[in-house]
Each structure stands twice: as structure tokens, then as C-alpha cells.
Phi, psi and omega in degrees: 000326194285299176299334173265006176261244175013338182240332126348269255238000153281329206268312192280305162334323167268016157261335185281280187336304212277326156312313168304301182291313147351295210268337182271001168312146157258157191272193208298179168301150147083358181300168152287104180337172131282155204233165156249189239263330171292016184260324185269349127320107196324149161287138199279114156266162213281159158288162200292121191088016165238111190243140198045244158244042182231119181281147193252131176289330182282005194230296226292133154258198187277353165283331202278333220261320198267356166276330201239006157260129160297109213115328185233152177263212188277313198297308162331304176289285191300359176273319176318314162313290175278032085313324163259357150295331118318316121322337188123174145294162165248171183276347167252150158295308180318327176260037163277328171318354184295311205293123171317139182077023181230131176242205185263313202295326186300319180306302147306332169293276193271017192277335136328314167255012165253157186214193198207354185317000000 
């Protein structure tokens, strides 16, 4: 019994090495390198009203604005939205707090990630 558990766990142990030194080979001569798989993927662009990692409150729309703050939902994002469509673009961040359902903590909560470009 000792013995066939003892040849079990050699035999797997010499399979794994040889999986291992296997997979760490390079390849033949003259092969075409391997790329990884993020070099040949377009690069992902940002959404509209999102410029780096700051949503611009005058462009972002109310999927963009409720995707990317913490805190505001569908109803927030469309009223910021229709507030500045009433209103104007805004000249501030700070007024964004004009907007119903928006208080000082939600606003400090994103005032990092607003912009106003």
C-alpha cells in the first residue's frame, strides 16, 4: 500500500516537472515571437464627457454621469442633466449642489472626479 501511494506521488511529481519545463521552453528558431494578447487590442476609448479620469459636468451624459459618480443614480444624473439644460453649462463644480438631491457630502464624495471643461 505504502508503496503504491509512494509511486503515485512520484510519478505525479515527475509529470508536473516535465509540464512545467515543457511550457517554459522558447520557441523554435525563426517562429513568429508571441505578442500579448493587450498589444493587439484597440485601445478602449473613454465616453463622451469623460476626459481622463474627470467627468466634464457640461458634456457627460446621465448614463455617463450615473456610471462613473458614486452616489448618483438614474434619477440625479437626469435631473443634473436637466438642470443644465435649463440653466446653462455649469461655471463651477461647486454649483453643482444647486441641483435637487445633490447635497455638500455627495458632492465632496466626487469632487475629485468632476470637471467643468
Amino acid at each position: 500500500m505504502r508503496t503504491s501511494y509512494l509511486s503515485s506521488l512520484i510519478f505525479a511529481l515527475l509529470a508536473g516537472t516535465s509540464l512545467a519545463v515543457t511550457a517554459a521552453t522558447p520557441a523554435a528558431p525563426g517562429a513568429p515571437a508571441a505578442t500579448p494578447a493587450d498589444a493587439t487590442k484597440p485601445a478602449i476609448s473613454a465616453p463622451a464627457g469623460v476626459q481622463g479620469s474627470k467627468v466634464n459636468l457640461n458634456a457627460a451624459s446621465a448614463e455617463t454621469l450615473q456610471k462613473e459618480l458614486s452616489g448618483i443614480g438614474a434619477a440625479k444624473a437626469n435631473a443634473i442633466v436637466a438642470y443644465r439644460e435649463e440653466h446653462g453649462g455649469f461655471t463651477a463644480v461647486d454649483e453643482l449642489i444647486e441641483v435637487k438631491g445633490i447635497g455638500k457630502a455627495l458632492l465632496d464624495k466626487n469632487r475629485d472626479k468632476l470637471s467643468i471643461d
